[in-house]
N, C-alpha and C positions, 0 to 999 in steps of 0.2 A: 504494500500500500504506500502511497507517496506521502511523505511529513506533510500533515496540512498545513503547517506552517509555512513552509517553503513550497507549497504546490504554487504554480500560477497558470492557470488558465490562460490568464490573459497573452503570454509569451505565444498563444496557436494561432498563427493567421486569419482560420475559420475565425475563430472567437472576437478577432479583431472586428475582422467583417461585420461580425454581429454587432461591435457598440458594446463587448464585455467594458465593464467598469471595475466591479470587483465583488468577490463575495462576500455577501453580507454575514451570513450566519450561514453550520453544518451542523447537523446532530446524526453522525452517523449509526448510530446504535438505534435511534428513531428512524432512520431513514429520509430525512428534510433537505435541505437547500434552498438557499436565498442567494438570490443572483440577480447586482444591479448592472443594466445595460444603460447607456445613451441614445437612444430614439435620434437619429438624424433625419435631415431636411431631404436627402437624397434617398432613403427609403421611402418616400410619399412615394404614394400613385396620384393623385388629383389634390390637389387645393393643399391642405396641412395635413392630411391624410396616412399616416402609419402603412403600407400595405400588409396586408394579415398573415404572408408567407411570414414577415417577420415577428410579428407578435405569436404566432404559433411557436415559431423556433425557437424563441425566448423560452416560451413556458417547458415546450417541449429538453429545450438542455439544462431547466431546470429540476425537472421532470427526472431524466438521463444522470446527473450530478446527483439525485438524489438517492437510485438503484445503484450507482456506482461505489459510495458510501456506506448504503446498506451492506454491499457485498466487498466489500474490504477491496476494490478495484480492481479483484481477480475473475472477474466476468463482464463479459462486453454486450453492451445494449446496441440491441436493434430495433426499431419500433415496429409494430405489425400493426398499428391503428392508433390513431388520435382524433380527437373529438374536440374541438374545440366554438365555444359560444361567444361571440361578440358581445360585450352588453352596451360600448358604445365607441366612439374614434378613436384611436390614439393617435399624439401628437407628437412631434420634434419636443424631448428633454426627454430627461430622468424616466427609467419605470423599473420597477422590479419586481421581479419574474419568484415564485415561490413554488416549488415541488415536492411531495412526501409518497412515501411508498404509503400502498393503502395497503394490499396482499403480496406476497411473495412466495413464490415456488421456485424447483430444482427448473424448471425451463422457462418461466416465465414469473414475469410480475405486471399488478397493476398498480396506477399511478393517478393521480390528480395535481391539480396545480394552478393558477392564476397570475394573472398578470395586474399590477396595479399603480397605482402613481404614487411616488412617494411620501404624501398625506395619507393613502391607505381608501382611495376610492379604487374600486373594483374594475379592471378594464376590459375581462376575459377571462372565461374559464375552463381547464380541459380536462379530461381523463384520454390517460394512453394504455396500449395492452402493449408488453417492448417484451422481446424474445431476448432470453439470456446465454448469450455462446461464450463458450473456452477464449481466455485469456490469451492462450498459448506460449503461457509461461516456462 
């Protein structure tokens, strides 16, 4: 498992992409993660507009970070379905992305998570079903 002290996300390109800012909080033994992103002006589709590939993928690697924690980093997520609800825009700043394991098995786990601004209004909400494969440690 990687020192959560010294882990940084932020160092993966991907991650870059996203508008990673930094992790807020982990409870791996709960299975949780909080992860703030930067919403930019260049992920808009129309007007000030977030486009929702990205507000997905926030939830969704916060989602990811959270099974990755739960399983001590020795099993690699892959998602087989995410579900995700609008509740209304997001815009260019701050948001942060929240994921917990809800159930866990040897192949699989489910997941829930949110997206919200960081006053704590609600942006989005998702559950994912993510297939668990070998490390290949």
């Amino acid at each position: 498992m990687p020192d959560l002290e010294n882990w940084n996300p932020g160092a993966d390109p991907l991650m870059q992409t996203m508008g990673f800012v930094r992790l807020l909080a982990t409870d791996p033994e709960e299975g949780r993660a909080c992860v703030e992103f930067e919403a930019k002006r260049h992920q808009c589709h129309s007007g000030n507009v977030i486009q929702g590939g990205f507000v997905t993928g926030w939830i969704d690697n916060a989602m990811a970070t959270a099974v990755l924690l739960k399983t001590d980093f020795e099993r690699v997520v892959m998602s087989l379905e995410i579900k995700v609800s609008f509740y209304r825009a997001t815009n260019p700043g701050r948001v942060v992305a929240e994921g917990w394991v809800e159930r866990i098995g040897k192949r699989t786990a489910f997941t829930a998570g949110l997206l919200r601004t960081p006053e704590g209004e609600i942006l989005a909400r998702a559950t994912s079903t993510i297939m668990l494969g070998s490390a290949g440690k």
